[in-house]
TIKOLPA-286161 format. One record per residue: x, y, z of N, C-alpha, C in turn; residue number from 1. Coordinates in nm, 3 decimals, decimal comma. Example, Ala and Ser with C-alpha at 12.3 -4.5 7.8 and 13.67 -1.06 7.14 Angstrom:
# TIKOLPA-286161
REC;n.x;n.y;n.z;ca.x;ca.y;ca.z;c.x;c.y;c.z;num
REC;1,319;-0,569;0,780;1,230;-0,450;0,780;1,320;-0,330;0,780;1
REC;1,285;-0,225;0,708;1,367;-0,106;0,714;1,290;0,003;0,787;2
//
This chain:
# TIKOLPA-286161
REC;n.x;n.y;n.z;ca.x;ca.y;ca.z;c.x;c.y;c.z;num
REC;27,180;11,371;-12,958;27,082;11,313;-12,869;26,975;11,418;-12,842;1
REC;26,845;11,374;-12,836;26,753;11,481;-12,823;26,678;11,393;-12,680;2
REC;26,629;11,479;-12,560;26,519;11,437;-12,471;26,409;11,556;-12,476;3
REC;26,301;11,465;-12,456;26,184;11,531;-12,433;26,073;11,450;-12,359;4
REC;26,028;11,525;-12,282;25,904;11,465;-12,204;25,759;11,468;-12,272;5
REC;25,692;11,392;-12,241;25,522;11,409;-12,275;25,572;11,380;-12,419;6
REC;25,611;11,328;-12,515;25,675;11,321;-12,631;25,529;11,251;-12,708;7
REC;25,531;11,287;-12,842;25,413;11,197;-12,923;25,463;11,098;-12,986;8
REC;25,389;10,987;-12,983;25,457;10,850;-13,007;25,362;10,804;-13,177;9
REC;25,268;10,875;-13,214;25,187;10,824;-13,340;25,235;10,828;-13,466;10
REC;25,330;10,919;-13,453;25,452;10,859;-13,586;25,556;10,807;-13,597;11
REC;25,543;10,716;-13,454;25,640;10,633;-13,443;25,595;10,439;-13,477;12
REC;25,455;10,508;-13,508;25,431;10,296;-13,430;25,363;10,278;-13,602;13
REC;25,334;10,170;-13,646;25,227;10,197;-13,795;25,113;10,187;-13,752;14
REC;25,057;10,218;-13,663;24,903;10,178;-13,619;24,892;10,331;-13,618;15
REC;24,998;10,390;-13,604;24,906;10,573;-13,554;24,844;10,599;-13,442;16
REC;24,865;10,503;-13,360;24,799;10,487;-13,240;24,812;10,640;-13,165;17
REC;24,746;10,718;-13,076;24,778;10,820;-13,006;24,802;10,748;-12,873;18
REC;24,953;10,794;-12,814;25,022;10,776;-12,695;25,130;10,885;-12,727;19
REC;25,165;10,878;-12,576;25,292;10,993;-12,534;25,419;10,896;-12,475;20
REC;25,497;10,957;-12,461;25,622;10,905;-12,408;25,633;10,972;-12,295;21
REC;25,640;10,921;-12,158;25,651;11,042;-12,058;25,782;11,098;-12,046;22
REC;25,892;10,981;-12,092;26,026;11,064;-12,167;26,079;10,937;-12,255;23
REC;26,155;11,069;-12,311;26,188;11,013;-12,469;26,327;11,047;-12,491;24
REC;26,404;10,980;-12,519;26,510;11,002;-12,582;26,551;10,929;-12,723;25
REC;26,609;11,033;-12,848;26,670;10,949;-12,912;26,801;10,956;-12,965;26
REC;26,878;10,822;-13,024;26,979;10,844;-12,997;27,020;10,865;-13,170;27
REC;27,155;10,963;-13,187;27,171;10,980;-13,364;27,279;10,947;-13,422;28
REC;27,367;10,906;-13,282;27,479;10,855;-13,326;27,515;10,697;-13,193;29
REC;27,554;10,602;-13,247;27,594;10,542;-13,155;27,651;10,556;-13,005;30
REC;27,749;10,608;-13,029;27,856;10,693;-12,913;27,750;10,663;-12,835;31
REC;27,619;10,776;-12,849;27,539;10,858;-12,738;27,458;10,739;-12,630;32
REC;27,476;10,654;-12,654;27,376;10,503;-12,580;27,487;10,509;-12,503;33
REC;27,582;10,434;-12,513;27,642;10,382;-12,408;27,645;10,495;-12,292;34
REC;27,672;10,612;-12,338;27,732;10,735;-12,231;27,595;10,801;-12,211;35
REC;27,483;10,739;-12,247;27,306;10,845;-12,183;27,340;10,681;-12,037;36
REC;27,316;10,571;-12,093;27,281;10,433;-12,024;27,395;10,429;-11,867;37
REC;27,466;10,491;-11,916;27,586;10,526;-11,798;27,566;10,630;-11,703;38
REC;27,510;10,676;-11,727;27,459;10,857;-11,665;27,349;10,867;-11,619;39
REC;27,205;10,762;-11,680;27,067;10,790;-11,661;27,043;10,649;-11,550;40
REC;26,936;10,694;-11,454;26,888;10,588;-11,412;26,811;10,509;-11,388;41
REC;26,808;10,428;-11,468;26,697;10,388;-11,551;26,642;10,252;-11,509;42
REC;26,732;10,207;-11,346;26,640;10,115;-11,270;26,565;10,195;-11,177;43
REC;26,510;10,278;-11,195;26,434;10,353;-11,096;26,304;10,341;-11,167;44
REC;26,328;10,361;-11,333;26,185;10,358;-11,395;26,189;10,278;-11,450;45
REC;26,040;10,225;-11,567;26,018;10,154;-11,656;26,122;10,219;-11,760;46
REC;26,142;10,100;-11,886;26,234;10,167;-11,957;26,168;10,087;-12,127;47
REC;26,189;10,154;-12,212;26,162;10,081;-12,359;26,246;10,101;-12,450;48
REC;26,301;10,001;-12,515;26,406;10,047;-12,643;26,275;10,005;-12,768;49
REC;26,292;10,115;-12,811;26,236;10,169;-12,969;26,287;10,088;-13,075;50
REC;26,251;10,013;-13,156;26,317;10,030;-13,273;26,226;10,123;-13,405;51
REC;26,165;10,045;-13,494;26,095;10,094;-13,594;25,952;10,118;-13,569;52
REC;25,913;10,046;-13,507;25,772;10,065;-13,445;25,627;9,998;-13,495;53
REC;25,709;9,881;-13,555;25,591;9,799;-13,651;25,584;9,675;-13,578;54
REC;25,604;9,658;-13,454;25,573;9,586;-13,377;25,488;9,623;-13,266;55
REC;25,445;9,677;-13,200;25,405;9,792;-13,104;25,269;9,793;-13,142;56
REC;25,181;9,762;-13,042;25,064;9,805;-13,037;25,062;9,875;-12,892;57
REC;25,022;10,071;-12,917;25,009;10,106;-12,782;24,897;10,061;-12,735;58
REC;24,818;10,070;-12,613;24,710;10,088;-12,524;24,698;10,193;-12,466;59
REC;24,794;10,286;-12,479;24,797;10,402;-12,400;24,916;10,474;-12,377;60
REC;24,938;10,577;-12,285;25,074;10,621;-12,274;25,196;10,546;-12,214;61
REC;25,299;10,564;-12,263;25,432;10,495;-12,213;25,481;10,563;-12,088;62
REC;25,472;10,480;-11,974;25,551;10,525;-11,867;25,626;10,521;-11,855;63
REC;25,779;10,586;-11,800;25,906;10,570;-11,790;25,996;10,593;-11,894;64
REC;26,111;10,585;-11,971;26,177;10,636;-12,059;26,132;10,528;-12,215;65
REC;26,149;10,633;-12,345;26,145;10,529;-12,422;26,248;10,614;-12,463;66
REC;26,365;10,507;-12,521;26,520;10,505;-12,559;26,482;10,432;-12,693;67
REC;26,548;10,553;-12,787;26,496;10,490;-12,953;26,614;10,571;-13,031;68
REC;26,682;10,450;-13,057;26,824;10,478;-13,166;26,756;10,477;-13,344;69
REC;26,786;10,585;-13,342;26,761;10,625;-13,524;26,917;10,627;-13,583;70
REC;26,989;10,518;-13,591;27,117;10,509;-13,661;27,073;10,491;-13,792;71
//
């Protein structure tokens, strides 16, 4: 599992769009979701699950966590 704040999101989306993640986590093994989702609290903020990113058009930066499983 990796976190990082202020994270760059333009090689994540196919537009290349420039946005940040104000946090980011991703996940590299299954396991790690259930036991981050158990621990983090994540009705306090906005939250986004990631997938590939060819759906996604940013407008700007992502507030609150983006949670993106690379299995």
């Amino acid at each position: 599992m990796e976190i990082r704040t202020h994270h760059p999101l333009e090689d994540l989306n196919t537009f290349h769009l420039a946005a940040r993640a104000e946090h980011y986590v991703r996940f590299d093994r299954l396991e790690e979701i259930p036991a981050y989702l158990a621990s983090a609290d994540l009705r306090q903020s906005p939250h986004l699950f990631f997938g590939g990113g060819s759906n996604l058009l940013f407008a700007g930066d992502v507030e609150g966590t983006v949670l993106h499983p690379v299995l």
